[in-house]
C-alpha positions in Angstrom: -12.0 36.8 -67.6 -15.1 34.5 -68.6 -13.0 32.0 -70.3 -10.6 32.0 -66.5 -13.9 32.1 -64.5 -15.5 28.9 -66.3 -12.6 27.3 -66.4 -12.0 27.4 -62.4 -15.9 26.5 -61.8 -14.7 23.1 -64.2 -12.2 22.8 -62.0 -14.3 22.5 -58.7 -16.8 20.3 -60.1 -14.0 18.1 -60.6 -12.8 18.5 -56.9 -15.9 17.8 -55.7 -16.4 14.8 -58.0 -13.1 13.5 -56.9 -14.8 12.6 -52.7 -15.9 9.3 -54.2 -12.2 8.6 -54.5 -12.3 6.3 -57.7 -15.7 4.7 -56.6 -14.5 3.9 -53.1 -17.3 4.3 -50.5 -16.7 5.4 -46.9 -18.6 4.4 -44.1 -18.4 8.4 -42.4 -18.3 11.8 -43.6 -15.9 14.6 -41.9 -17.0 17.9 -42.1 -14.6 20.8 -40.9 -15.8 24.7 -39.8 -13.3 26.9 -38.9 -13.7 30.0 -37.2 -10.9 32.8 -36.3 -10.3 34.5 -32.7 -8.0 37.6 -34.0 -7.9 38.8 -30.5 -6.2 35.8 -29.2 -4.6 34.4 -32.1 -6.5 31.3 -32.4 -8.2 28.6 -34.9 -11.6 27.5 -33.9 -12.3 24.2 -35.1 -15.3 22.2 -35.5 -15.5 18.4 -36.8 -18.9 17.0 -37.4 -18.5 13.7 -37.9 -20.9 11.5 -38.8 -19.9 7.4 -38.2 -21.9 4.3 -38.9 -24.3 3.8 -36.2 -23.7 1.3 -33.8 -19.7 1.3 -34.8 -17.0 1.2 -31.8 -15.1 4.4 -30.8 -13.0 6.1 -33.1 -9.1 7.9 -33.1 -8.6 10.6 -34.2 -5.2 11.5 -35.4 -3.2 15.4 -35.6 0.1 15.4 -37.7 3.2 15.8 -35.9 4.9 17.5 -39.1 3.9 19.1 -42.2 5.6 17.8 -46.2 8.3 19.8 -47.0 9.5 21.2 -43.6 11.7 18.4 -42.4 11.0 18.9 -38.2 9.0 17.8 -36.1 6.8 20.6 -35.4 4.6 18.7 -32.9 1.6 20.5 -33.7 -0.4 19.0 -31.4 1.0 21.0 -28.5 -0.6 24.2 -29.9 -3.9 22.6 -29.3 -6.2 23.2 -26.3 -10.0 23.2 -25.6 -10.6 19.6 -27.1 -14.3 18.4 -26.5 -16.4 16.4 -27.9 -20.4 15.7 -27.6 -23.3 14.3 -29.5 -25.7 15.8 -31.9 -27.9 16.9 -28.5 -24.7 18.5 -27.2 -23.9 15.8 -24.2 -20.8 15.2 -23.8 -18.9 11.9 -24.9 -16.2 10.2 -23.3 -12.4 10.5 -24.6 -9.1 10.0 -23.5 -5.3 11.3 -25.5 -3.5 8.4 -26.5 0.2 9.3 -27.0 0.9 13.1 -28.1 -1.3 13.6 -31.1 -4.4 11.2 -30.7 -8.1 11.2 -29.4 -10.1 8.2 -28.8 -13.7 9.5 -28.8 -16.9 7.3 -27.3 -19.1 7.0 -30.5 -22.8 7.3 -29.7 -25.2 5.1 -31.1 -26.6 6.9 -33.5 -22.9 7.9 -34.9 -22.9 11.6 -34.9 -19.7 13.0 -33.3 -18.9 16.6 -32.7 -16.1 17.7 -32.2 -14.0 21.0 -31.1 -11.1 22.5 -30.1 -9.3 25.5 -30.1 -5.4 26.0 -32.3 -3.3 28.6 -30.7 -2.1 30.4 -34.3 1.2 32.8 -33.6 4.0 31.7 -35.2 5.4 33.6 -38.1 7.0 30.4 -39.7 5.3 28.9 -43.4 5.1 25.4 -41.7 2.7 26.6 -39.0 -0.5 28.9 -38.6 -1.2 32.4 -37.7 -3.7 34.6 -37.3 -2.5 38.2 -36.4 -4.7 41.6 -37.3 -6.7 41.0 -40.5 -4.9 37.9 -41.8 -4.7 34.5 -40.9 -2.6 31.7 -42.4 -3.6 28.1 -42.0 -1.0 25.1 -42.3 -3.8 22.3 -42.6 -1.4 19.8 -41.2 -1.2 21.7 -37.7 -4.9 22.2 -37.8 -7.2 19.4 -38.9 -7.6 15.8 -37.4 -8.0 12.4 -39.8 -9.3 9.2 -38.6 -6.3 7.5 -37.4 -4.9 4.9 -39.8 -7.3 6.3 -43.0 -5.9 9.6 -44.7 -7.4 8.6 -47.9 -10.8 9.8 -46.9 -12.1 13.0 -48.0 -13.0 16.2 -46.3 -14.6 19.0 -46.3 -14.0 22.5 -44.8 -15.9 26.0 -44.7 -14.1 28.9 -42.9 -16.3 31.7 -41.1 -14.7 34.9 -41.7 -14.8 37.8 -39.5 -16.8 40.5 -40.3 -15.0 42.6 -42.9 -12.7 39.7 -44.4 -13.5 38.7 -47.9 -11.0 36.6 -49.9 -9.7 33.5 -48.7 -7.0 32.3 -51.1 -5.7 28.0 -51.6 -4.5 25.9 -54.4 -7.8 23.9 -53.4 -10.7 25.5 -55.3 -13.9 26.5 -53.6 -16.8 23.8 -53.8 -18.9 25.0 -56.7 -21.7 27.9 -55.8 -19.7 28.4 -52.7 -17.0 31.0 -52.0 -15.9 29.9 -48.3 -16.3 25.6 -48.6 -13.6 23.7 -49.7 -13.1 19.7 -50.2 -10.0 18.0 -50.5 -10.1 14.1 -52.1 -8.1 12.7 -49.2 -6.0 14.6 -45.9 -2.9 14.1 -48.0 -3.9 16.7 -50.0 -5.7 18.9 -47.4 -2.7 18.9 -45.4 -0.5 20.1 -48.9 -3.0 22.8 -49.2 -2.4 26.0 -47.0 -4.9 28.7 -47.1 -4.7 32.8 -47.0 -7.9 34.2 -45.1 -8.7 38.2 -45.4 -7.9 41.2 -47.1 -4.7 41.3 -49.0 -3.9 42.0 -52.8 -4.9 39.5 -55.0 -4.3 38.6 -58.9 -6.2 35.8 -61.0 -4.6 35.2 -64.8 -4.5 32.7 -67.0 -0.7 31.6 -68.7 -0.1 28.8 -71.1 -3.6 27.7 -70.7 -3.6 27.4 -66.9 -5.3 29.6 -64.2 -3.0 31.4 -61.6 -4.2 33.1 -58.3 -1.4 35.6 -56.7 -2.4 35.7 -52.6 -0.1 38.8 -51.8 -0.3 40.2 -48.1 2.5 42.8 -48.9 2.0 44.2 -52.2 4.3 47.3 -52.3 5.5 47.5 -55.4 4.0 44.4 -57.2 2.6 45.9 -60.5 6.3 47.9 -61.2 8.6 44.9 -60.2 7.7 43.2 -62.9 7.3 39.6 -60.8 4.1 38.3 -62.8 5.7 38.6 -65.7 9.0 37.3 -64.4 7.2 34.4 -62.7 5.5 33.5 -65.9 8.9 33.0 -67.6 10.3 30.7 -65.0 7.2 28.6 -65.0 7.8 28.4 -69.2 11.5 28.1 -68.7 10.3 25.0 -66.3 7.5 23.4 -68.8 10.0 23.2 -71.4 12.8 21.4 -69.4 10.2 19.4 -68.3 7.8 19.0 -71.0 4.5 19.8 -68.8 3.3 21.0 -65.6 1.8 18.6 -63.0 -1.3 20.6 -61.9 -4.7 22.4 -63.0 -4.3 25.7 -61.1 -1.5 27.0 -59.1 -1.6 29.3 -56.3 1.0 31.6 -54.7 0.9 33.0 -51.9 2.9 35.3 -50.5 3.6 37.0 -47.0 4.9 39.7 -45.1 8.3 40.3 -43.8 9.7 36.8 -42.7 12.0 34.7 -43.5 11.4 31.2 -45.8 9.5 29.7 -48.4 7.6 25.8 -48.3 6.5 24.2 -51.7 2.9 22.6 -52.0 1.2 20.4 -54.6 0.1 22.8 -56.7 1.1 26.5 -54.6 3.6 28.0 -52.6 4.0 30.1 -49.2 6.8 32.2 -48.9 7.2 35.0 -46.8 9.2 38.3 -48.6 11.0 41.2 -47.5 7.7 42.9 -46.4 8.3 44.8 -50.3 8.6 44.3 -53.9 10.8 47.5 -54.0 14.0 45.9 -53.4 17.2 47.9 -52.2 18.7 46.6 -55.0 19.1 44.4 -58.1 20.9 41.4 -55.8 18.0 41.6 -53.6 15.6 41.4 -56.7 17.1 38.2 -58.1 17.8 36.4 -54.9 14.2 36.5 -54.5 13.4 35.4 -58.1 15.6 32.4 -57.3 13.5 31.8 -54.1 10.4 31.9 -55.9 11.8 29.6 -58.7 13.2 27.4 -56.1 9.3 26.9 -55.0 8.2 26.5 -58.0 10.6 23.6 -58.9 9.9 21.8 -56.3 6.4 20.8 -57.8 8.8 18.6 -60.3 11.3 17.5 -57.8 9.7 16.7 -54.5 6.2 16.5 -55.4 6.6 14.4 -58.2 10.2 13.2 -57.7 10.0 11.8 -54.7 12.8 9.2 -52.8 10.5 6.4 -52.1 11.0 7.0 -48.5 8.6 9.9 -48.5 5.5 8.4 -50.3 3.2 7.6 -48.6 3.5 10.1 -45.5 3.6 8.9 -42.0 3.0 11.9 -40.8 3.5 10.1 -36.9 7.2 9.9 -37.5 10.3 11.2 -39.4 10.6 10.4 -43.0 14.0 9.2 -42.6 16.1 9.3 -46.6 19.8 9.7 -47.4 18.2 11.6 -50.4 17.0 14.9 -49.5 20.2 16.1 -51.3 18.4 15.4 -54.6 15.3 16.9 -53.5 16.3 20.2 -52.2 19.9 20.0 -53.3 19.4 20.1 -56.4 16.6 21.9 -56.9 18.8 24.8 -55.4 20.8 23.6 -58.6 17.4 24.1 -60.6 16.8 27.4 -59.5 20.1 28.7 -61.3 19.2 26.5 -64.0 15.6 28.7 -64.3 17.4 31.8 -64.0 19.3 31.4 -67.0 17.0 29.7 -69.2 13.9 32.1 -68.2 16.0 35.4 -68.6 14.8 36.8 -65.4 18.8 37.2 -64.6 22.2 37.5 -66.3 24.9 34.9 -66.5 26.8 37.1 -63.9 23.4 37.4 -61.4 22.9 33.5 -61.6 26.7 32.5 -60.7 26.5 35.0 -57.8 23.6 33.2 -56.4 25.3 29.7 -56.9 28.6 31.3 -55.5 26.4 32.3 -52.5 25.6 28.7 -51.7 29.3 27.3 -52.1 30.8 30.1 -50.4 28.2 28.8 -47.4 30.4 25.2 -46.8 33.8 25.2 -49.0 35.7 27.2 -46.8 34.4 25.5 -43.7 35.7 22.4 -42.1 32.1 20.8 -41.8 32.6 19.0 -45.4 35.3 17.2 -43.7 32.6 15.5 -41.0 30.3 14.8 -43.2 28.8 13.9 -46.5 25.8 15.0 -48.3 24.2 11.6 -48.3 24.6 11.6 -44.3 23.3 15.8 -44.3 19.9 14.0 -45.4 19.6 11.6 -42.9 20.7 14.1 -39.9 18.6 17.1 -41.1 15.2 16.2 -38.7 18.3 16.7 -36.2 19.8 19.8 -37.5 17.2 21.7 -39.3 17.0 25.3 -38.3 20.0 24.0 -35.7 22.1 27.3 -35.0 24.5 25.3 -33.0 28.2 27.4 -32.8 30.1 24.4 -33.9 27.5 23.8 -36.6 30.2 24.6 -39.3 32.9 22.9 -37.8 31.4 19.3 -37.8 28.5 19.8 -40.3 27.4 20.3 -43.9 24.1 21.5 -45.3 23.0 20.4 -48.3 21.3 23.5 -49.6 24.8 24.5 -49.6 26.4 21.7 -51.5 23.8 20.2 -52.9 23.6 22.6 -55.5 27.5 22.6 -56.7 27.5 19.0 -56.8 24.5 19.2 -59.6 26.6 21.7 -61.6 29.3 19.3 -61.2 27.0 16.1 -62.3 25.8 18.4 -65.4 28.8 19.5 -66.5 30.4 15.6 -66.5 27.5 13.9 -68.1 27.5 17.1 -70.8 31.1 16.8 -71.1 30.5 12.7 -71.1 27.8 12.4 -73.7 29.5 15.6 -75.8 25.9 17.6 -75.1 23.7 15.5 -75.6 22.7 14.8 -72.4 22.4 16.6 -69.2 21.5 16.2 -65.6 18.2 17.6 -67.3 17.5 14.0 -69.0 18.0 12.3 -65.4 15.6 14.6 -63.5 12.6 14.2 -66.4 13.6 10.6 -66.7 12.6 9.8 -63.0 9.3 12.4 -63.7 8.4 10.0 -66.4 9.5 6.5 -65.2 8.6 6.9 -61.3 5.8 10.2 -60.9 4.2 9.2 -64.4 4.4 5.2 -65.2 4.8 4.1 -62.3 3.1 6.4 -59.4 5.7 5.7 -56.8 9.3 7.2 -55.3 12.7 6.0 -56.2 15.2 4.2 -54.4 18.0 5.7 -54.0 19.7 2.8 -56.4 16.7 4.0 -59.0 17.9 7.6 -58.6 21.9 6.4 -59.7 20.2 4.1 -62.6 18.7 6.9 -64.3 22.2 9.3 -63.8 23.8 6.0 -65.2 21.4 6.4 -68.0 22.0 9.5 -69.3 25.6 9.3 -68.6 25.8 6.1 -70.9 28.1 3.9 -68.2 28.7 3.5 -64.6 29.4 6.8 -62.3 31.0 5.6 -59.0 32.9 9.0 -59.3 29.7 11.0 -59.3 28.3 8.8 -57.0 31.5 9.3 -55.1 30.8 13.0 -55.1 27.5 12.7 -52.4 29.7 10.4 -50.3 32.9 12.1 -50.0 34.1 13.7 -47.1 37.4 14.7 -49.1 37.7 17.9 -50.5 36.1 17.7 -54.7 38.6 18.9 -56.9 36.4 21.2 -58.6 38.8 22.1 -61.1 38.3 18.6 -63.1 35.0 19.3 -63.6 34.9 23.3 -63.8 37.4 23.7 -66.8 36.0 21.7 -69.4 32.9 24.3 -68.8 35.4 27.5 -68.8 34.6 27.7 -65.3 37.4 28.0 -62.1 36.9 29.1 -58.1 38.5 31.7 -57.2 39.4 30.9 -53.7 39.8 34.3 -52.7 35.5 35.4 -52.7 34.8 31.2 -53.0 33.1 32.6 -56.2 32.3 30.1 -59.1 33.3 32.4 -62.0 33.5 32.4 -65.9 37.4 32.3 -67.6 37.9 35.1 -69.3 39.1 34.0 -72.5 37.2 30.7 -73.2 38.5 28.6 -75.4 36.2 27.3 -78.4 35.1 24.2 -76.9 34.8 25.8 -72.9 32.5 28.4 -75.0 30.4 25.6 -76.4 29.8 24.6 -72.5 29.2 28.0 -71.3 26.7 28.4 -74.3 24.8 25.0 -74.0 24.8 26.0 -70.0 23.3 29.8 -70.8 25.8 31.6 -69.2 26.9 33.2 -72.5 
């Protein structure tokens, strides 16, 4: 516990170093208190800002969607209350330009402070909510940047309510503090959700990083087994991807609810309320959530189509590559199944038969391709239209089956020794790595070309296809078939030498 305890106070020292940004100097400070109302569900928020004296008036700017949940959330509409005054408490002159920016009077002597109030009562992991004695807080929906300059550091201290005592982040606490946080830049403050309360919490150290576990129902937790599990997919992870691409990670995990959003270095999911499942699907399916997370700190966070780095966080980030990013990492969660152990061959094609049972026997695939699913999703996202499967595809659905498809050709291609594995740590290396920037979407085929040793118009084909896939000409070689009947993805009984070879190099034997 010493060794994990130093080891975190290393870690905010380096946080806190990190507000120079590389040397850069900055003309203001921005300094963030946050409050909680748990009688009325809201955020208080104070900014003290302090500006060069004498400078013009200043924007400030609210996000209009959060990374990872691809809809325009609009957060600014939860937002009442805004003032602002000077450091005697006068008030200052400021008009809203648009739907999520202030232009504040700047006195002479610079000092701006700033509040408002964020309504916080939705029970969805892109936006905040304080209910009872928790509160979660999506940054993105609750703090403002100086418009135009997100690389500016911040700093924020929360003031719990009497009786709260553990506020849980990927961000670490600002050394000798235990409720003041800085982020190096908004990008990161607005990746960074936070826990505030009481709730069950678990600090260990695994392959020589630190983990916090934020937990607000922990029913059955210590019998599940899920640390341990968790542990396994994050080494079944490191060694298909050679490292991990953080200090400390964080999870944290919510009550009953429904879905999961990936961070920079956390996660915030809500569960089934339990970690007593009704029953061993239930268990796995939510192992394969939690991996699903998790893998996103490689492909999302690191992988990234060009399209999403850097964030306009004003306006859609519009790619016809969301199919890699989420697609197949619904691929990669099967993938961690198998290679952690944390389910059988049989467990981890039921979850990958659940996605493909979702669009194959749907008309949908026949309107339109998974390429065009990513540039329509800030249409359809969460869209519960009655047609939706009629005229639409989703590529959680078939994003997935169209990696096992890629994997099994370049296997079968390359006779094993290459994998859709060697194009996903290819772009880690070449884009996240060497070169610090997203792909293009002709970047992304390169590296498939790569490790498939040729040109792949037909897997290429396979993202643009509004035709059915025959699925046999890729299953078989694997001594896999569908069996139309359940649109199940299933094993051949009797595999023949070389389909055994696949099923073995796959781990579903």
């Amino acid at each position: 516990m010493r060794k994990l305890l130093s080891l975190f106070a290393a870690l905010a020292v380096s946080l806190v170093a990190l507000s120079g940004c590389g040397g850069r100097e900055h003309p203001y400070t921005m300094d963030y208190t946050v409050a909680v109302d748990t009688v009325g569900h809201y955020l208080l928020v104070d900014l003290d800002l302090s500006m060069t004296p004498g400078s013009g008036p200043v924007t400030l700017n609210m996000p209009r969607w959060t990374p990872g949940y691809y809809e325009m959330l609009d957060f600014p509409k939860h937002l009442c209350d805004f003032a602002a005054t000077d450091a005697a408490g006068s008030a200052l002159e400021w008009e809203k330009e648009g739907m999520n920016r202030w232009k504040v009077t700047v006195p002479g002597d610079g000092r701006v402070k700033v509040s408002y109030r964020i309504y916080a009562n939705r029970r969805d992991v892109g936006s905040s909510r304080v209910e009872g004695g928790i509160a979660f807080v999506s940054p993105a929906g609750v703090f403002m940047h100086v418009d135009g300059d997100l690389q500016h550091p911040v700093r924020v201290r929360f003031r719990l309510p009497e009786g709260w005592e553990k506020i849980s982040s990927g961000l670490l606490p600002v050394e000798g503090t235990a409720d003041t946080f800085q982020a190096e830049d908004f990008d990161r403050l607005y990746d960074c959700p936070f826990l505030l309360g009481n709730y069950y919490t678990s600090d260990f150290e695994h392959e020589g990083h630190p983990y916090h576990f934020a937990v607000e129902t922990p029913e059955g937790i210590e019998e599940s087994g899920f640390r341990e599990d968790f542990c396994r997919i994050v080494s079944a992870a490191t060694r298909m991807m050679g490292d991990v691409p953080y200090h400390n990670y964080c999870l944290i995990h919510m009550g009953e609810g429904a879905g999961g959003l990936e961070h920079w270095n956390s996660q915030a999911c809500y569960t089934d309320g339990t970690y007593r499942f009704t029953d061993r699907n239930h268990h796995v399916r939510f192992l394969s959530f939690t991996a699903h997370e998790y893998f996103h700190l490689y492909n999302v966070k690191c992988i990234r189509p060009a399209e999403l780095w850097p964030f306009n966080y004003d306006t859609e980030a519009v790619t016809p590559m969301l199919w890699v990013s989420e697609g197949l990492t619904c691929y990669y969660e099967f993938r961690l199944l198998l290679a952690s152990g944390v389910a059988t061959p049989e467990e981890a094609l039921v979850r990958l038969s659940d996605y493909f049972s979702r669009y194959a026997p749907f008309e949908g695939q026949h309107h339109m391709s998974l390429r065009q699913s990513s540039y329509d999703i800030w249409l359809n996202f969460m869209n519960e239209d009655a047609n939706e499967r009629d005229v639409r595809i989703n590529y959680y659905f078939k994003g997935p089956v169209v990696g096992l498809l890629m994997d099994i050709d370049i296997r079968r291609h390359t006779a094993q020794a290459k994998s859709l594995d060697d194009v996903m740590r290819g772009l880690y290396q070449r884009y996240y790595k060497e070169l610090q920037r997203g792909f293009t979407e002709d970047e992304f085929w390169q590296e498939v070309e790569k490790a498939y040793g040729g040109p792949v118009p037909h897997l290429r084909a396979l993202a643009n296809t509004t035709e059915t896939i025959d699925y046999e000409a890729y299953l078989k070689d694997a001594g896999l078939y569908v069996d139309t009947a359940s649109w199940s993805i299933c094993r051949v009984e009797d595999p023949t030498p070389e389909q055994r070879d696949f099923l073995e190099h796959l781990d579903l034997i």
